[in-house]
C-alpha positions as CSV (number, residue, x, y, z in Angstrom):
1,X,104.2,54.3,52.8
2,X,103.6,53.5,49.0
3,X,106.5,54.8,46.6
4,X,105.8,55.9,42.8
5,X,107.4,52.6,41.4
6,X,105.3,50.1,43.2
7,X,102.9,48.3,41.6
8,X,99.5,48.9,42.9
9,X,96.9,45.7,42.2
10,X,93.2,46.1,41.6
11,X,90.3,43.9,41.5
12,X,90.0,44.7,38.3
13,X,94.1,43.9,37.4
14,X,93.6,40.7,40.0
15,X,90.8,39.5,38.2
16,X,91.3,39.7,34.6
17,X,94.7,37.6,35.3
18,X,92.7,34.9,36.9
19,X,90.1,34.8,33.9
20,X,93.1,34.6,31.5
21,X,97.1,35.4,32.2
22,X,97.1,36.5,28.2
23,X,93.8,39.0,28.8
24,X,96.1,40.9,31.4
25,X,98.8,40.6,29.3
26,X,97.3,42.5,26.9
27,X,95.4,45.2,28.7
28,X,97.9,45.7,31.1
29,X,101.7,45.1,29.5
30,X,100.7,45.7,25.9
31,X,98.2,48.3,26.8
32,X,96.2,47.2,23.6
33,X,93.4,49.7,23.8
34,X,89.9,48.4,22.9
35,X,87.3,51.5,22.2
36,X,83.8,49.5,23.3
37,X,80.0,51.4,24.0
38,X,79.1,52.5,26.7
39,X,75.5,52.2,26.4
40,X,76.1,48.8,29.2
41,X,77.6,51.0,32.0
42,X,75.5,53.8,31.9
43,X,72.6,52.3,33.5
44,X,74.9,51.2,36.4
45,X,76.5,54.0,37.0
46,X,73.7,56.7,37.1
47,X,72.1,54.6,39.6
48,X,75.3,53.7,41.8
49,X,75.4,57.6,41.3
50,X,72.2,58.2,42.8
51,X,72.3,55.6,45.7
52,X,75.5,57.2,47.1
53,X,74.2,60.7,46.5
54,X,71.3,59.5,48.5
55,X,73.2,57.6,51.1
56,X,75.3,60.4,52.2
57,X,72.0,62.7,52.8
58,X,72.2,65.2,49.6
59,X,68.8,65.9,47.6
60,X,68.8,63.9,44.8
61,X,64.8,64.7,43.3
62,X,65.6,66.1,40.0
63,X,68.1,62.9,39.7
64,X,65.2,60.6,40.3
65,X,62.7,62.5,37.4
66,X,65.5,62.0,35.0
67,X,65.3,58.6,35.5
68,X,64.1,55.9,32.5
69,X,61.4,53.1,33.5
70,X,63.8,50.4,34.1
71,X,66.0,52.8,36.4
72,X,63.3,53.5,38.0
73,X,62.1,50.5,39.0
74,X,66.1,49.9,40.2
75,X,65.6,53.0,42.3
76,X,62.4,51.6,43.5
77,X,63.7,48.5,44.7
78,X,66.4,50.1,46.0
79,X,63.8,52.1,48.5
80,X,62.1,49.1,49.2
81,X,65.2,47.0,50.4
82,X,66.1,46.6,54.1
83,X,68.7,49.2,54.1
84,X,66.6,51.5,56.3
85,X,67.5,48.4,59.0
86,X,71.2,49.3,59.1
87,X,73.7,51.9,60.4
88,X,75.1,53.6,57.2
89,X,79.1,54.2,57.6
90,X,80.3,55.1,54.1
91,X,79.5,54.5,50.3
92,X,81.7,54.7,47.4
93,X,84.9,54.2,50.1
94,X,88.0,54.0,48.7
95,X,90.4,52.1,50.0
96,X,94.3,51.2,49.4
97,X,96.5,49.2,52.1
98,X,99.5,47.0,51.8
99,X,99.2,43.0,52.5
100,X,102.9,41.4,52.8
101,X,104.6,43.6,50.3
102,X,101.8,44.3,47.8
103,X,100.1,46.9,47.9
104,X,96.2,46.6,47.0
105,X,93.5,49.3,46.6
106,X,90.0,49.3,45.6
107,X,86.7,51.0,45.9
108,X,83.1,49.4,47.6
109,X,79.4,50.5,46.9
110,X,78.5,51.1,50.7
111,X,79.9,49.8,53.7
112,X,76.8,49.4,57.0
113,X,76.7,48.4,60.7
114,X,74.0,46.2,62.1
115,X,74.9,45.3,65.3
116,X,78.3,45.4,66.3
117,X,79.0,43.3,62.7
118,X,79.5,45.4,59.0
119,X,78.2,44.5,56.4
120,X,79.8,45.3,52.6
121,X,77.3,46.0,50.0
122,X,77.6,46.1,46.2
123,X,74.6,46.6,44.4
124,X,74.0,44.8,41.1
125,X,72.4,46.7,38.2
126,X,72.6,45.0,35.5
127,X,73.1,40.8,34.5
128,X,72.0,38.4,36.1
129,X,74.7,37.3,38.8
130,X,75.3,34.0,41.2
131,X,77.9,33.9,44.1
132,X,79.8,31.7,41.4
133,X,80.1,34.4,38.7
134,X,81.3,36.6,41.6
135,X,84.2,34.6,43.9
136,X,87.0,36.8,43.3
137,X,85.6,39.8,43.9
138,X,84.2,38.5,47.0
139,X,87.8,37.1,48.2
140,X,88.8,40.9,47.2
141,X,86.0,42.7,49.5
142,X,86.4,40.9,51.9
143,X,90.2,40.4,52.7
144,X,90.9,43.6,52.2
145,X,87.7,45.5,54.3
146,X,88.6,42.7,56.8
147,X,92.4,44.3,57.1
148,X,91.3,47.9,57.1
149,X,88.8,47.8,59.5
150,X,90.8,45.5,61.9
151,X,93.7,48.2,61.7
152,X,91.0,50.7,62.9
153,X,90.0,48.9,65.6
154,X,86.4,47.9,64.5
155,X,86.7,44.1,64.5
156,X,88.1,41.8,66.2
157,X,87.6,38.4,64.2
158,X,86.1,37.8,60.2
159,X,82.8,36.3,61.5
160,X,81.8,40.4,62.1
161,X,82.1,41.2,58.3
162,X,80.0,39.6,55.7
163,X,79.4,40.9,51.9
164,X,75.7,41.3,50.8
165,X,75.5,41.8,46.8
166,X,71.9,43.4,46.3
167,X,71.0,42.5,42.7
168,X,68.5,45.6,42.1
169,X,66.9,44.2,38.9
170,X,65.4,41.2,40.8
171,X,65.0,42.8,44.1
172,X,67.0,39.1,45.3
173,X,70.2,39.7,47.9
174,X,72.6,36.8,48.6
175,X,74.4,37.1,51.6
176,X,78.3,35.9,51.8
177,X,79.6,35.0,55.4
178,X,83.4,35.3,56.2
179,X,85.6,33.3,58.7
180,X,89.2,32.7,59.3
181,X,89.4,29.4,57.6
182,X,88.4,31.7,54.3
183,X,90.1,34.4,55.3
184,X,93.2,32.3,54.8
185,X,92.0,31.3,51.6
186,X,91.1,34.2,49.9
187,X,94.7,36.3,51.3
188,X,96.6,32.9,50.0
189,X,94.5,32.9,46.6
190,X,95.3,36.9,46.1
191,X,98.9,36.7,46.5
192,X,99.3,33.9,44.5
193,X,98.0,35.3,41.6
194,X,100.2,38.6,42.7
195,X,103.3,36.8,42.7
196,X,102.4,34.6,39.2
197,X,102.4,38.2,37.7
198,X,105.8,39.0,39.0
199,X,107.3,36.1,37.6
200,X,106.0,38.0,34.4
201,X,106.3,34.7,32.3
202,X,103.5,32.2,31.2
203,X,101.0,34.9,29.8
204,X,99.0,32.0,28.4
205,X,95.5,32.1,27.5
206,X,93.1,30.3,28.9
207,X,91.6,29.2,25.6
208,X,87.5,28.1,26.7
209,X,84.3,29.1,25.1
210,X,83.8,32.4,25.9
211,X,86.9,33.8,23.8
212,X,84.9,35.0,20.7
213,X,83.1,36.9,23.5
214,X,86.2,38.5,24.9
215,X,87.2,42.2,23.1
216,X,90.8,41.2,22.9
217,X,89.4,37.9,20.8
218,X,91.4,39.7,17.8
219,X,94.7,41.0,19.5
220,X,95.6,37.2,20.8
221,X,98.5,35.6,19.3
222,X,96.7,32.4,20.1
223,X,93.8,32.8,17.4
C-alpha cells in the first residue's frame, strides 16, 4: 500500500526528465509556474471527451452538433476506424501500481480485446506524430498495462499486449508490438531515470535546438 510521503512518478514527471533533467527541475522542484493558452488542448480534450462518453454507451448527440468542422471530421474518422472489430474493456482507465519500490500511476485513452490479446489505444488529435516522437510513452503504456493486467490474471506473456496510437487527423494507426526482450528494456529504462531523480543532483539541461521553444526558455540558469 502507497503511504502519503512516497513519491508517485508520472509519464508526464518520467518524461520531461528524460527531455531535460533541468525542465523537471524546474516544473517539478522549483514549481516555476508557466500560465500558457489553452486554445492547443482544447480540441483534444473535447474529442478524447466524446470518444470515452461514446465508448462506455452514454448518448452523446448534442456533443457531436457542438462540434467545429475539423472536430468533426476527428469524430468522423473516429466512426470510420476498426474499433467496431474489438472487444471494448475500459477507456480513460486509471491506473497506479508499484514496480520495485516506485510507485507509478497513469491514465490510457481505451484499453480493447481482440482475441485473447489487448490492445492499448491512445488516440492522437492534434500534431503530426511518428513512433519516434513517442518512445517513452510507449515504454510507459506498455510496462505498466503489461504489470496490471498480468496481476489480474489476463496475460500470460508481453506478446498478448500491443499499443495502437490512432492519429485521428490522418485517419493513419501505427501499431507497436511488445515482447520480453523490450519488456526488459523499457522497466530497466524507467527506473533508471527513477533512480537519476533520487540522486537529486545533475539537474543539467540538455541544451539542443528546441530550447527557444521550451516555456521554461526564460527560467533556465543556463541562458
Amino acid at each position: 500500500m502507497q503511504t502519503n510521503n512516497q513519491t508517485t512518478y508520472t509519464l508526464g514527471k518520467l518524461q520531461m526528465y528524460d527531455e531535460c533533467p533541468q525542465k523537471y527541475k524546474l516544473c517539478y522542484i522549483d514549481k516555476v509556474h508557466i500560465v500558457e493558452p489553452i486554445s492547443k488542448t482544447q480540441t483534444g480534450t473535447a474529442i478524447h471527451n466524446l470518444i470515452n462518453y461514446y465508448l462506455k454507451g452514454m448518448d452523446v448527440s448534442k456533443m457531436v452538433e457542438a462540434l467545429n468542422s475539423n472536430e468533426k471530421k476527428l469524430w468522423h474518422n473516429f466512426k470510420n476506424s476498426n474499433i467496431s472489430n474489438y472487444k471494448f474493456v475500459d477507456s480513460e482507465y486509471a491506473f497506479n501500481l508499484k514496480i520495485d519500490e516506485y510507485w507509478l500511476s497513469g491514465r490510457i485513452d481505451a484499453l480493447f480485446e481482440y482475441d485473447g490479446d489487448y490492445i492499448i489505444i491512445d488516440w492522437k488529435t492534434g500534431e503530426k506524430f511518428t513512433p519516434d516522437n513517442v518512445k517513452f510513452q510507449t515504454s510507459f503504456y506498455l510496462l505498466c498495462m503489461y504489470e496490471i493486467l498480468k496481476l489480474k490474471g489476463l496475460l500470460k506473456k508481453p506478446e498478448e499486449l500491443s499499443l495502437h496510437y490512432v492519429d485521428l487527423a490522418s485517419d493513419n494507426a501505427i501499431r507497436i508490438g511488445f515482447d520480453e526482450d523490450l519488456y526488459w528494456n523499457y522497466k530497466t529504462q524507467i527506473l533508471n531515470i527513477i533512480r537519476k531523480i533520487n540522486e537529486n543532483k545533475n539537474f543539467f539541461c540538455n541544451k539542443t535546438d528546441n530550447c527557444k521553444k521550451c516555456k521554461y526558455y526564460r527560467a533556465c540558469p543556463y541562458y
